[in-house]
ZAROZA-153244 format. One line per 5 residues: number of its first residue (from 1); for each residue x, y, z of N, C-alpha, C. Coordinates in steps of 0.2 Angstrom, whole numbers, plus 5000, padded with zeros to 4 digits. Last residue first. Example, Ala and Ser with C-alpha at 12.3 -4.5 7.8 and 13.67 -1.06 7.14 Angstrom:
BEGIN
2	5064:4989:5035:5068:4995:5036:5064:5000:5039  5066:4972:5039:5062:4978:5039:5066:4984:5039
//
This chain:
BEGIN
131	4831:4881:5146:4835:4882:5139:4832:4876:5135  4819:4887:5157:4822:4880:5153:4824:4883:5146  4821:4897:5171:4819:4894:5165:4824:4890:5161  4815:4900:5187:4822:4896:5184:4818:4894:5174  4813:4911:5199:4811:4907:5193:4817:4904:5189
126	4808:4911:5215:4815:4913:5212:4812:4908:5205  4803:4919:5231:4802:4915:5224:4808:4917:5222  4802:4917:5247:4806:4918:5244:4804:4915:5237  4791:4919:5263:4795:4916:5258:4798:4919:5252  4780:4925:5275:4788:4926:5273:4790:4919:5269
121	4763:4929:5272:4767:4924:5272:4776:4927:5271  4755:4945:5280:4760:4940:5273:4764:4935:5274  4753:4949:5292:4746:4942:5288:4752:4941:5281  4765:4955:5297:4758:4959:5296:4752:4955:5292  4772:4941:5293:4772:4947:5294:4767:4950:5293
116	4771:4924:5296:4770:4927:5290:4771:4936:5295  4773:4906:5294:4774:4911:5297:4773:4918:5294  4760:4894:5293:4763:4900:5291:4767:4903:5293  4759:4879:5301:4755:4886:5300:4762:4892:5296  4765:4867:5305:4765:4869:5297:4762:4875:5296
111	4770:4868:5317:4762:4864:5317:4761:4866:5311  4781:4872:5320:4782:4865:5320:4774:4863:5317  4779:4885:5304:4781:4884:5312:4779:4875:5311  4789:4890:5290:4784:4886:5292:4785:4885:5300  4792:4899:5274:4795:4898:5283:4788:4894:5286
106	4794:4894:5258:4789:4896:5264:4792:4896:5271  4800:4895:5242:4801:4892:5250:4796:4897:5253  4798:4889:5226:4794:4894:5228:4797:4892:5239  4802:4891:5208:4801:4888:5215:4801:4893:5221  4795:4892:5193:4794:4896:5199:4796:4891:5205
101	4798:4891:5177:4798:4889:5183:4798:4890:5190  4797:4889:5161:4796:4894:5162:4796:4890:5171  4790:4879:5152:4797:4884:5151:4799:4888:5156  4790:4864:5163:4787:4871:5160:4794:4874:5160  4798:4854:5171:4795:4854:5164:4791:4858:5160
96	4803:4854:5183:4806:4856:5180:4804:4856:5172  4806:4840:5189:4799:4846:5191:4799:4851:5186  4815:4831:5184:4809:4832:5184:4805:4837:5183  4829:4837:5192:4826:4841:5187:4819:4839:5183  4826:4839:5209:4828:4833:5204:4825:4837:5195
91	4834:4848:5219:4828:4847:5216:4831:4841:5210  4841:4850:5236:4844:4847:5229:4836:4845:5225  4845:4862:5247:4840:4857:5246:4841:4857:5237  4853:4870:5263:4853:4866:5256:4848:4861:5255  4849:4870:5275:4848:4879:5271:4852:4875:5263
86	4836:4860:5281:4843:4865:5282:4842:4869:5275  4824:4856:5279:4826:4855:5288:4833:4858:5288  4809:4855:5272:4818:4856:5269:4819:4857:5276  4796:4846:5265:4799:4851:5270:4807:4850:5270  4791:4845:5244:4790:4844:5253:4794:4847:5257
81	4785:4851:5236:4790:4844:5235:4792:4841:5239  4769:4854:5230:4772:4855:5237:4778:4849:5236  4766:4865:5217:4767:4859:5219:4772:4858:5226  4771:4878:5210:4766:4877:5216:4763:4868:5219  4783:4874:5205:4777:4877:5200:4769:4875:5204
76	4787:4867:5218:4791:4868:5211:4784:4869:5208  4792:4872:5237:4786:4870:5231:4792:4873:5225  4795:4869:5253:4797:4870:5246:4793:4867:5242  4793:4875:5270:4791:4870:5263:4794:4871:5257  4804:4873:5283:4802:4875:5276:4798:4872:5273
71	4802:4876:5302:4806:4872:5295:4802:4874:5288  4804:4882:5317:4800:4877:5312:4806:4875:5306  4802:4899:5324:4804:4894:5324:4801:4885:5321  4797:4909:5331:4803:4910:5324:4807:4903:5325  4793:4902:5344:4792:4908:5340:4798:4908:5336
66	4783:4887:5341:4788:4892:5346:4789:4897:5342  4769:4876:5341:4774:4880:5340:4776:4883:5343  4771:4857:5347:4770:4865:5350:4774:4871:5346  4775:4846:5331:4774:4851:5339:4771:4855:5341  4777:4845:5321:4774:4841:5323:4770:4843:5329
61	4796:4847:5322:4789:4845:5317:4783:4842:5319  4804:4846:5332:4802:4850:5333:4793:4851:5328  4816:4842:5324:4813:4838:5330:4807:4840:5332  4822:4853:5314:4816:4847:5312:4813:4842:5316  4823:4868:5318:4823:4861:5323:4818:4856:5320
56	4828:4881:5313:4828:4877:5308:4827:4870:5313  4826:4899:5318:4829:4892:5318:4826:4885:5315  4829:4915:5312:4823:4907:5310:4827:4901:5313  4836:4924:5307:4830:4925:5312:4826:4919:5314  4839:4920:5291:4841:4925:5295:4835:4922:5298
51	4843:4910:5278:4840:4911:5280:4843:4916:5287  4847:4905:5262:4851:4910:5267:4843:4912:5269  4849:4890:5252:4843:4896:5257:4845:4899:5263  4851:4887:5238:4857:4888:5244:4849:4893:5247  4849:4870:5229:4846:4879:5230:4851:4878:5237
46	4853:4864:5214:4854:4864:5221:4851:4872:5224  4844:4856:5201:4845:4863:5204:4847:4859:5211  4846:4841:5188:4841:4846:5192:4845:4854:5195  4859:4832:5189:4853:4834:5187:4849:4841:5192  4872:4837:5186:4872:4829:5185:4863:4828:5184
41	4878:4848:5192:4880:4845:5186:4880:4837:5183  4864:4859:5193:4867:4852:5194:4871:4850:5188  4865:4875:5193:4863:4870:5193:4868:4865:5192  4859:4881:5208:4865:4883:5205:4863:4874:5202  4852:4898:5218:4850:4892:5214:4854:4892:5209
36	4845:4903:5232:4853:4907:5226:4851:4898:5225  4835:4913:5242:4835:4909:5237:4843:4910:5231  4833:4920:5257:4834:4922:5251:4838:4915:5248  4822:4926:5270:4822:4921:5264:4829:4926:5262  4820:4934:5290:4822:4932:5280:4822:4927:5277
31	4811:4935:5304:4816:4931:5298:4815:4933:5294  4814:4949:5313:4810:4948:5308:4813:4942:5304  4815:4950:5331:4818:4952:5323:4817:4946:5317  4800:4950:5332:4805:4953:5331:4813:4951:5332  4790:4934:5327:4792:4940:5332:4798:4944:5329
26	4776:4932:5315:4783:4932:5317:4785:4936:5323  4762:4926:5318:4764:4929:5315:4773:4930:5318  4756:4911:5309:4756:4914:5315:4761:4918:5313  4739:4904:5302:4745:4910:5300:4748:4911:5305  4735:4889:5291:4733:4894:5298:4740:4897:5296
21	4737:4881:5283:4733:4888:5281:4732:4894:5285  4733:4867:5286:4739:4868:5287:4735:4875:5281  4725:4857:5298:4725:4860:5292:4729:4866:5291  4726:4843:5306:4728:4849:5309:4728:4850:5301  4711:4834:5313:4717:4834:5308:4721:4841:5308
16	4698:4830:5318:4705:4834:5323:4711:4835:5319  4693:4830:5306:4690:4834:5310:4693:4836:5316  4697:4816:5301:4701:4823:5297:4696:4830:5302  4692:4806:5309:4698:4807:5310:4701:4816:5308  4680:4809:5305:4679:4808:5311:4688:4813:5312
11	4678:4804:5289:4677:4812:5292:4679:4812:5301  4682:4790:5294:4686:4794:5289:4684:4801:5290  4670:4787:5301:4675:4786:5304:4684:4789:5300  4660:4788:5292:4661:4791:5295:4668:4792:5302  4667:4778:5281:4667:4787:5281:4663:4790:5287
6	4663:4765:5290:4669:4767:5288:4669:4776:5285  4649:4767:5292:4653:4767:5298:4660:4769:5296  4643:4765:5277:4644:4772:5283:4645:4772:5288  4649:4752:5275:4652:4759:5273:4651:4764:5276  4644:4744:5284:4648:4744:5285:4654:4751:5281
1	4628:4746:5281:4630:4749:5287:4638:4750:5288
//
């Protein structure tokens, strides 16, 4: 009895869980990405993320969304590396172990949902390959 009271108290919890998939769509004027990637002279990648139309309030995580407004995710070869909260973020060269490498930024509202235009997610790819 002690095990089905503990998962069901583990399905319990993730059934108010906020599942991050949801899309909410941008207002005008439209934010931008764009990705400039420069490498470390000690490890890894610094990326520069010129953003336009987005405010960037990592107090704000968690929250009530607001419109053009939240923080980043960052993925390395579709692995989440986690939220970036300004317009510099230092990758460890780790991730970085396929010839070939796709990092990938997303615009996110406070409650992780997508921000996206017309249903398309607004983010930025940029590939970086291994000498």
């Amino acid at each position: 009895m002690k095990f089905f009271n503990i998962i069901l108290l583990f399905f319990s919890f993730n059934l108010f869980a906020h599942h991050p998939g949801n899309k909410i769509e941008a207002i005008f004027p439209y934010p931008t990405l764009d990705l400039k990637v420069f490498k470390d002279g000690m490890d890894g990648y610094n990326i520069f993320i010129d953003i336009k139309n987005f405010k960037l309030d990592p107090s704000q995580a968690g929250k009530e969304n607001k419109d053009n407004t939240g923080h980043l995710h960052l993925y390395v070869n579709d692995i989440k590396i986690g939220r970036v909260y300004s317009e510099w973020f230092h990758i460890p060269q780790r991730y970085f172990n396929l010839e070939s490498n796709l990092i990938k930024v997303t615009l996110n509202a406070n409650m992780h949902d997508d921000i996206t235009i017309d249903g398309k997610p607004i983010q930025a790819v940029i590939e970086i390959k291994n000498n």
